[in-house]
VEXDREN-2710 file (C-alpha; in Angstrom, 1 decimal):
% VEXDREN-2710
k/r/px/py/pz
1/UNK/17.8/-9.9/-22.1
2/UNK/15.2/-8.2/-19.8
3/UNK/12.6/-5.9/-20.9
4/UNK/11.8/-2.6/-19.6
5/UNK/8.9/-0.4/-18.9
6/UNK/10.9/2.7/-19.3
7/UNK/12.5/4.0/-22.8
8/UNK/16.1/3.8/-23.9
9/UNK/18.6/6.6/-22.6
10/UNK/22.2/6.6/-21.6
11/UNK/22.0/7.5/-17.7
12/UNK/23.4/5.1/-15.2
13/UNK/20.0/5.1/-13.2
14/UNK/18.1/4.1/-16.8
15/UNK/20.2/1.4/-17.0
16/UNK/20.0/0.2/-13.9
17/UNK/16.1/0.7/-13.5
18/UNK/16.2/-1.5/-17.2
19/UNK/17.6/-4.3/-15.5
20/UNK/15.2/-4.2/-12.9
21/UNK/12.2/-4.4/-15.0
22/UNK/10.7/-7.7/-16.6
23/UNK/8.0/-8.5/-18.8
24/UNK/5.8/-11.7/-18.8
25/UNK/4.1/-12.8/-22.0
26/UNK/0.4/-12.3/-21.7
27/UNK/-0.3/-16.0/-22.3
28/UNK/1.7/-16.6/-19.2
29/UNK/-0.4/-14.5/-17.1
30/UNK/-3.9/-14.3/-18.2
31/UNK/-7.0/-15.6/-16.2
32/UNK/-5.5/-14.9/-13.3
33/UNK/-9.1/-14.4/-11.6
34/UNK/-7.2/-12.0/-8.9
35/UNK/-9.3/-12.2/-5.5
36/UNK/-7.8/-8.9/-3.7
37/UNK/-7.5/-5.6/-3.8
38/UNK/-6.6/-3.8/-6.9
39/UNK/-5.1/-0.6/-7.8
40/UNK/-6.4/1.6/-10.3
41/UNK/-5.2/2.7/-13.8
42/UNK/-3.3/5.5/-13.4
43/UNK/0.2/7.5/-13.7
44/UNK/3.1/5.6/-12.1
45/UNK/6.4/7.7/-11.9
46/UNK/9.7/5.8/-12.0
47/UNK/12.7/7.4/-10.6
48/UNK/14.7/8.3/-13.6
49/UNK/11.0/10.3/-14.5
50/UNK/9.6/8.4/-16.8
51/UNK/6.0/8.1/-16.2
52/UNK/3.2/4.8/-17.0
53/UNK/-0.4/4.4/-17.3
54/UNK/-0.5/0.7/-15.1
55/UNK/-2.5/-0.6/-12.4
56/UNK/-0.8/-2.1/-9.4
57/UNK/-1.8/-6.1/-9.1
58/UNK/0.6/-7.7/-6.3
59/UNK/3.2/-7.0/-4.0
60/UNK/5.6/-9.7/-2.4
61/UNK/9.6/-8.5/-1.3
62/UNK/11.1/-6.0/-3.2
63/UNK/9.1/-6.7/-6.5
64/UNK/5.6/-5.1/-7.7
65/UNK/3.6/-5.8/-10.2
66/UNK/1.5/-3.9/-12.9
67/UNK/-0.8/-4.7/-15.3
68/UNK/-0.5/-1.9/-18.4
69/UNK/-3.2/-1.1/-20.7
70/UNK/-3.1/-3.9/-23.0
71/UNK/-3.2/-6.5/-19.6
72/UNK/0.1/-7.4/-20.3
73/UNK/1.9/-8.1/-16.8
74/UNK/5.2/-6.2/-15.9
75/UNK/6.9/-6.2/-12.8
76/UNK/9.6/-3.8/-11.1
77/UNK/11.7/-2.8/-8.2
78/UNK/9.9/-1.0/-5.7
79/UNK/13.3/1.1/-5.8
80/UNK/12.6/2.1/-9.3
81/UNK/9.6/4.0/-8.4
82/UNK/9.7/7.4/-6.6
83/UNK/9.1/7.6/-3.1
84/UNK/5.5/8.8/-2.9
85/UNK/4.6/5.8/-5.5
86/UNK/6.5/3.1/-3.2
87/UNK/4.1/4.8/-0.3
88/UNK/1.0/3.8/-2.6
89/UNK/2.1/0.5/-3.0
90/UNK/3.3/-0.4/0.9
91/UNK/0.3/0.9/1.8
92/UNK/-1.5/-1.4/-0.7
93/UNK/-0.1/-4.2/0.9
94/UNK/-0.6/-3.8/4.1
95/UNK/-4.6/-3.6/2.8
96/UNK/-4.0/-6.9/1.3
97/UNK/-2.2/-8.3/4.2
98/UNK/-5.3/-7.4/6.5
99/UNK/-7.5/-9.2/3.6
100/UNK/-5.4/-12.6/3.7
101/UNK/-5.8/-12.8/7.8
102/UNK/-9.4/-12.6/7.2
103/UNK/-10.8/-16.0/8.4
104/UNK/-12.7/-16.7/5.2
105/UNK/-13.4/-20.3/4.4
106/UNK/-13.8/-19.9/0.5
107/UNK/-11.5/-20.7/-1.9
108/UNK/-10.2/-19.6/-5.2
109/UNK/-11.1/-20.7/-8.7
110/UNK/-7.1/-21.9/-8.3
111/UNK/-7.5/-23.8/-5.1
112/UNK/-10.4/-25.7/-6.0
113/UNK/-8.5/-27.0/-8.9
114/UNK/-5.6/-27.5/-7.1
115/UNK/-7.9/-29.7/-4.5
116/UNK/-9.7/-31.5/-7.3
117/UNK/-6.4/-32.6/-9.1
118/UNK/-3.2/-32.6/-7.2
119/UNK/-2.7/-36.3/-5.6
120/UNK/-0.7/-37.1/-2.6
121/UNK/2.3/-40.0/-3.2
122/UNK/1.4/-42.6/-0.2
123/UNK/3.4/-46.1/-1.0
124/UNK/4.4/-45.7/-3.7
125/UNK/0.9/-44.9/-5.6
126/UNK/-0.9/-41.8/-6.0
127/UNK/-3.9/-41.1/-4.0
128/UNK/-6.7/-38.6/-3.5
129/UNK/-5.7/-36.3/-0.4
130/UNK/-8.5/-35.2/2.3
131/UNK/-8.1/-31.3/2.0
132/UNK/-11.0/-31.5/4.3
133/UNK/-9.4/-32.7/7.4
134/UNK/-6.7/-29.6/7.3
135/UNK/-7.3/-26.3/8.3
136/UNK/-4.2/-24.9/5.7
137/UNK/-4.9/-22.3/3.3
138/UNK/-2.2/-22.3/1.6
139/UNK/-1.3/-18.0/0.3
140/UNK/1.6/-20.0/-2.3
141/UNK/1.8/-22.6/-4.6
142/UNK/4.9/-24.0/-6.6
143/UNK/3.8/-25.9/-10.3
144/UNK/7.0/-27.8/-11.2
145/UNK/7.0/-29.7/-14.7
146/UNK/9.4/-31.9/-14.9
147/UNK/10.5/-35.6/-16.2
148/UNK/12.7/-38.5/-14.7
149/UNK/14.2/-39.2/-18.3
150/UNK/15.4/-35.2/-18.3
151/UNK/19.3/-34.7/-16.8
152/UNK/18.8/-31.1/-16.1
153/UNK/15.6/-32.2/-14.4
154/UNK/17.1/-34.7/-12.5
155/UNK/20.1/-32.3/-11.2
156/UNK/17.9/-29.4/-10.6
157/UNK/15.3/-31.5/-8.2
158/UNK/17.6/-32.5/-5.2
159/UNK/17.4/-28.6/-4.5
160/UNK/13.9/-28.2/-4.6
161/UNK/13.4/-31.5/-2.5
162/UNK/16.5/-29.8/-0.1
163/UNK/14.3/-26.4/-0.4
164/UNK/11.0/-28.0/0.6
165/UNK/12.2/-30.5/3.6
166/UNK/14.0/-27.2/5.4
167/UNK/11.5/-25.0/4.5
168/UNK/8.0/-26.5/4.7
169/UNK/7.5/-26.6/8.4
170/UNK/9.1/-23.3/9.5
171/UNK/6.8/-21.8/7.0
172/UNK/3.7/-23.9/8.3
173/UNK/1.7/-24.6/5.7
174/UNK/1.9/-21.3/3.6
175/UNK/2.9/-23.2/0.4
176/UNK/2.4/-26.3/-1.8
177/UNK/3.8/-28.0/-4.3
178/UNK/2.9/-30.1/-7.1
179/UNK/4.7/-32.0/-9.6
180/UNK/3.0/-31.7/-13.2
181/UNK/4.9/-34.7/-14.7
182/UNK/6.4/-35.2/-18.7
183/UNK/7.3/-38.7/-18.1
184/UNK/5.8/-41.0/-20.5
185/UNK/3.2/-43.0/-18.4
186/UNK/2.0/-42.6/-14.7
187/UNK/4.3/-45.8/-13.5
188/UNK/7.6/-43.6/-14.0
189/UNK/6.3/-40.7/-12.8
190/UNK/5.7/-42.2/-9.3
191/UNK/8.9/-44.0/-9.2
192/UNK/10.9/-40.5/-10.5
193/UNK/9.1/-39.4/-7.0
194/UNK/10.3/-42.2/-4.8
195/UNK/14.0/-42.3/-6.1
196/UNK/14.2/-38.6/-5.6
197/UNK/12.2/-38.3/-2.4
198/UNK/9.4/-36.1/-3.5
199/UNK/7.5/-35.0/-0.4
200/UNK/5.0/-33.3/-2.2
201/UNK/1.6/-33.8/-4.5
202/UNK/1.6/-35.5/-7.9
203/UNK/-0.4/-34.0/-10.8
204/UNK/-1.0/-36.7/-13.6
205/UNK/-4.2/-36.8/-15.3
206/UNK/-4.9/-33.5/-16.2
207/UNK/-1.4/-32.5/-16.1
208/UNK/-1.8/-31.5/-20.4
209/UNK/-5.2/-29.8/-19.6
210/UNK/-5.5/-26.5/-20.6
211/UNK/-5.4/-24.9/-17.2
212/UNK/-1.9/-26.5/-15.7
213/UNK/-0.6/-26.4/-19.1
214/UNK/-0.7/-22.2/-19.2
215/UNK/1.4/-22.6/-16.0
216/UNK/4.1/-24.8/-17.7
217/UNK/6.0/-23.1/-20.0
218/UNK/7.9/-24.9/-23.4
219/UNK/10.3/-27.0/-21.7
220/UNK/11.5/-28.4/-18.7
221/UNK/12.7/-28.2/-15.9
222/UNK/10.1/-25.5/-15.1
223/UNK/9.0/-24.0/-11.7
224/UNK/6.4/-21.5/-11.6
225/UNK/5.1/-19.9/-8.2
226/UNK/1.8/-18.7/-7.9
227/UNK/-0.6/-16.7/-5.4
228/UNK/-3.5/-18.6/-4.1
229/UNK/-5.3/-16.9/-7.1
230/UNK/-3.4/-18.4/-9.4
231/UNK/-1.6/-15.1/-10.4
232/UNK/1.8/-15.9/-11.2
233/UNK/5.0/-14.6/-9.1
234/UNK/7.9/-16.1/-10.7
235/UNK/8.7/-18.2/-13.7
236/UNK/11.3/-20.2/-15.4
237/UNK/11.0/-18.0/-18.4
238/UNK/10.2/-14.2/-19.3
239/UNK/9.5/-12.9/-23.1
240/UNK/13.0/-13.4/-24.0
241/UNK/13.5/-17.1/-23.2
242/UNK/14.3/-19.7/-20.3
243/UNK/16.3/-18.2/-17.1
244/UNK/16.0/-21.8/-15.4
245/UNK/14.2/-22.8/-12.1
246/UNK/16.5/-22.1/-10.0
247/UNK/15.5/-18.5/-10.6
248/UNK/12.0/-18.9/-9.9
249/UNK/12.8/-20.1/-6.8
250/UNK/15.4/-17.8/-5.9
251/UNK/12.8/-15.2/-6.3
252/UNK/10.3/-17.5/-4.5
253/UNK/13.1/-17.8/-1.4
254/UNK/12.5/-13.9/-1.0
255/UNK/8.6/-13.9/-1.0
256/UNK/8.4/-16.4/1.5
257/UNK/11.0/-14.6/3.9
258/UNK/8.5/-10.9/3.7
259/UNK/5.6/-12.9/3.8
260/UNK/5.7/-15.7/6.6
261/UNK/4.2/-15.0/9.9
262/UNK/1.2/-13.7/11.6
263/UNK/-0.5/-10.4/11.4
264/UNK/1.8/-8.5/13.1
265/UNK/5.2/-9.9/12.3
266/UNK/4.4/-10.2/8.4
267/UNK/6.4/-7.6/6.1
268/UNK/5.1/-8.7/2.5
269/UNK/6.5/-5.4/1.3
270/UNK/9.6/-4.0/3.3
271/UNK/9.6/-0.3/4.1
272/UNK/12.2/1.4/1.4
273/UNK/14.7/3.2/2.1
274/UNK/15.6/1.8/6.0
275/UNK/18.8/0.9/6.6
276/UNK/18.5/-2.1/8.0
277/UNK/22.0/-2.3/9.5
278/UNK/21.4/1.0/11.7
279/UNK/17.9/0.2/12.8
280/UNK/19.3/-3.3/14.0
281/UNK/22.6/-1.1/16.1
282/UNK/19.8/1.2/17.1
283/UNK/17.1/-1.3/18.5
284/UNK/19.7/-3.5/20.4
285/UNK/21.3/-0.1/21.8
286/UNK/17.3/0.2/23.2
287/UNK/17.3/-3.8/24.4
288/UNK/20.5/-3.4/26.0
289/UNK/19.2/0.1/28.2
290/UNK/15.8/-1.6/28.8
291/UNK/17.5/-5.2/30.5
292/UNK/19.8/-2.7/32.4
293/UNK/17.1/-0.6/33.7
294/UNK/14.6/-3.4/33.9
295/UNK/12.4/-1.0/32.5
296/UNK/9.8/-1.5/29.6
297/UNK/9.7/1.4/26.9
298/UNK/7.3/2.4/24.6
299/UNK/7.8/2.4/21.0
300/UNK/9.7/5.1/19.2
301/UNK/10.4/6.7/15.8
302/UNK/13.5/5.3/14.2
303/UNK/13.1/6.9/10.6
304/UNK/10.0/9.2/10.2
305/UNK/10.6/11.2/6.7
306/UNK/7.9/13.6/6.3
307/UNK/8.4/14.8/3.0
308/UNK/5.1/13.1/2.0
309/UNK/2.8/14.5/4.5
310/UNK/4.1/17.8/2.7
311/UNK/1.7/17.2/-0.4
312/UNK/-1.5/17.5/2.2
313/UNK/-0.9/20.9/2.8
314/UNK/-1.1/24.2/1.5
315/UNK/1.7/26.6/2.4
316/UNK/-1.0/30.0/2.9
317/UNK/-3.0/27.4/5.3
318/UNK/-3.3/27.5/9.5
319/UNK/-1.9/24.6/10.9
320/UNK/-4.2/22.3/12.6
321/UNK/-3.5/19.8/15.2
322/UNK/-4.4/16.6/14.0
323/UNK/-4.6/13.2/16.7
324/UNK/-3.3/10.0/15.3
325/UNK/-3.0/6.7/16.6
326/UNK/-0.8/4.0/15.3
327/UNK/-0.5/0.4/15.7
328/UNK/3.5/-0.4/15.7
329/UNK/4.1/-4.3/15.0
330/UNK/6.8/-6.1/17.3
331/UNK/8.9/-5.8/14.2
332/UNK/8.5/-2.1/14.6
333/UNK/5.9/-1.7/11.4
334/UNK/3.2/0.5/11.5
335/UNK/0.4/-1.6/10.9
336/UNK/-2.4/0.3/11.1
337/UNK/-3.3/4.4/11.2
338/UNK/-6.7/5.6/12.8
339/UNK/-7.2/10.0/12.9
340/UNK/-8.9/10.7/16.1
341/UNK/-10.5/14.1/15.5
342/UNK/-11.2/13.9/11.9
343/UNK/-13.7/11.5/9.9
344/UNK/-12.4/12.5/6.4
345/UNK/-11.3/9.1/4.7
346/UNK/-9.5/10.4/2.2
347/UNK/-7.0/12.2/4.9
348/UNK/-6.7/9.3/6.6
349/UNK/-5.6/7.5/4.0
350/UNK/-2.9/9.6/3.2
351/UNK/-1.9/10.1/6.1
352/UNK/-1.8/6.1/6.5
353/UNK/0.6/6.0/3.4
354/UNK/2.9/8.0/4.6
355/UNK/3.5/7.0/8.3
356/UNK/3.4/3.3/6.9
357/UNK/6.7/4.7/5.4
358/UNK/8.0/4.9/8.7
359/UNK/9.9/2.5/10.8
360/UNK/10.0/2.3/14.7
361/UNK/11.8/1.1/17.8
362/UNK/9.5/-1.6/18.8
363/UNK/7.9/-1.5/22.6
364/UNK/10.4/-3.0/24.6
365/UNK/9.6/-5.3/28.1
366/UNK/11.8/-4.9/30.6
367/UNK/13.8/-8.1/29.4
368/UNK/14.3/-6.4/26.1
369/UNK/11.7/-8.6/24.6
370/UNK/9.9/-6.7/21.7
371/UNK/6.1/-6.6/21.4
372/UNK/3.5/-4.8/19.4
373/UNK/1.8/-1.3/20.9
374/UNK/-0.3/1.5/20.3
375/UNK/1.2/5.1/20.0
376/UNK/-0.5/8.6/19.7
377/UNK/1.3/10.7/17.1
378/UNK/0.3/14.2/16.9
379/UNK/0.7/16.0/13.7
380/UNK/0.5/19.5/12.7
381/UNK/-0.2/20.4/9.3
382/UNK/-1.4/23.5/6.8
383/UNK/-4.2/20.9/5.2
384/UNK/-5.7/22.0/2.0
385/UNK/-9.3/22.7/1.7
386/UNK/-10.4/19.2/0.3
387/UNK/-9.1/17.2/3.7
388/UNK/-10.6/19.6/6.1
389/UNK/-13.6/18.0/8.0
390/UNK/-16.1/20.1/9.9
391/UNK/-14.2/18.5/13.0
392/UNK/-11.0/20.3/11.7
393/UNK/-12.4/23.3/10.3
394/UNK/-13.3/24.2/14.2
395/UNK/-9.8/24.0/15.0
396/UNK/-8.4/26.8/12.5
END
């Protein structure tokens, strides 16, 4: 049984928003030393209108996560919330996105420990691995505990070994895994690894200490996935009891397909709301009319609701022209938002939540080939008084 953040009542949508809510224990997810940006405490409103103090902490696929006021960590559907609240947190991520493609060289509390203790298997014995001759930062790490004596282990880890060998290169270095063994001495442990062809790191001597033991759980087979700060994305169990690892890593299958790529192809947190299967008709109707004209075409506006840019403005104001220029991904994400005639931050920024609602055509060669571009937009809106600029006041 799942818990929710929203009370009991007997609509369909309550119902369905309960089921798409889970709560982590607190033990589970504490001292998560969470290196990125942070949303504040404040109201969050869920569709059904239920309303909850929580501050936004990650983002991956369809699922968000909040911290409430006690720090206990819940996470939800991004379809829960109501649209201007699933603008906050796209936005959000597309901040955090721009963070992780950073070049920074330091690492997390997490990664250093993961360095210092996680052991490659080389024949047949485990040795220390030279982090310093790769380049990898991994963004995910997988913690699997586990034992060659357990039969549910031993049936569950031919998928995970299947999972890793398919997946590991396509998503070039992006994740890790290590294998935090139950077995009763370090001899079985490396040969449960070579009889079920573990390609990954072995954890052994400070597998029971007290900082890979919070990421265990009370029984095994247990996978927990993790962000490169340690803060934790999926898990065999919730507050209710054991859902398995195969769950954790179904939900870990759906992280890694929004959040593999570079810069510009990455979608950590898809835009809501898109119908995917009409934007797909829709861009290969544009490929088809750009190989036939051997023409290239510049990117245009597939889905553009505007309902949000509506809470900028005030009805008794003048509209204003307002310049914009967007950066559209070859995936036809708006990546980035820049006002042209206005140096008011706090416009831009809500501006930049809205339109990163927004999905595009992407720019087209003349072989149909899509690619990233730059756009002007121009807007024209009744702002109120506290996102006028002087730049903007001159245009009234």
């Amino acid at each position: 049984m799942e818990h929710s953040l929203v009370p009991k009542q007997s609509s369909f949508l309550t119902k369905w928003l309960a089921l798409s809510l889970l709560l982590f224990p607190v033990s589970i997810l504490a001292d998560t030393n969470l290196q990125t940006v942070e949303g504040e405490m404040r109201d969050w409103t869920f569709r059904n209108g239920d309303v909850q103090q929580l501050r936004l902490q990650n983002a991956y696929g369809k699922t968000v996560y909040f911290a409430d006021k006690n720090g206990s960590t819940t996470f939800a559907n991004i379809l829960a919330l109501v649209p201007e609240d699933q603008a906050e947190v796209v936005y959000w991520s597309r901040v955090r996105d721009a963070q992780i493609f950073e070049p920074s060289t330091d690492k997390t509390a997490f990664e250093k420990q993961f360095r210092k203790d996680a052991f490659k298997l080389k024949e047949e014995k485990l040795i220390k691995a030279d982090w310093n001759k790769s380049n990898e930062s991994p963004e995910f790490y997988a913690i699997y505990t586990s034992a060659s004596w357990c039969k549910p282990c031993r049936g569950f880890t031919p998928s995970l070994v299947s999972f890793y060998n398919t997946t590991k290169d396509f998503y070039q270095g992006q994740y890790e895994v290590v294998l935090c063994s139950w077995d009763q001495s370090q001899t079985e442990m490396i040969d449960y690894m070579v009889e079920d062809d573990m390609p990954w790191n072995g954890n052994w001597k400070s597998r029971k200490s007290n900082f890979w033991r919070k990421y265990q759980g009370n029984g095994i087979p247990c996978l927990v996935i993790v962000d490169r700060n340690g803060f934790v994305l999926a898990h065999s169990y919730d507050s209710e009891g054991y859902l398995g690892p195969t769950s954790a890593l179904k939900r870990f299958r759906e992280i890694l397909m929004h959040a593999y790529g570079n810069k510009e192809e990455r979608i950590s947190v898809p835009t809501p709301a898109i119908d995917l299967k009409k934007l797909n008709e829709a861009l290969k109707k544009h490929k088809d009319a750009a190989q036939k004209a051997s023409q290239s075409s510049a990117p245009s506006i597939a889905y553009g609701p505007k309902e949000l840019l509506k809470s900028l403005e005030n009805e008794s104001g003048e509209p204003i022209d307002i310049k914009t220029r967007l950066s559209v991904s070859n995936r036809g994400m708006v990546t980035k938002v820049e006002l042209l005639n206005s140096s008011n931050p706090a416009l831009e920024r809500e501006i930049s939540k809205a339109v990163m609602l927004w999905q595009f055509i992407p720019a087209l060669s003349a072989k149909g080939e899509e690619q990233s571009a730059v756009v002007s937009l121009p807007l024209k809106l009744k702002l109120k008084e506290e996102y006028l600029s002087e730049e903007l006041s001159l245009l009234k």
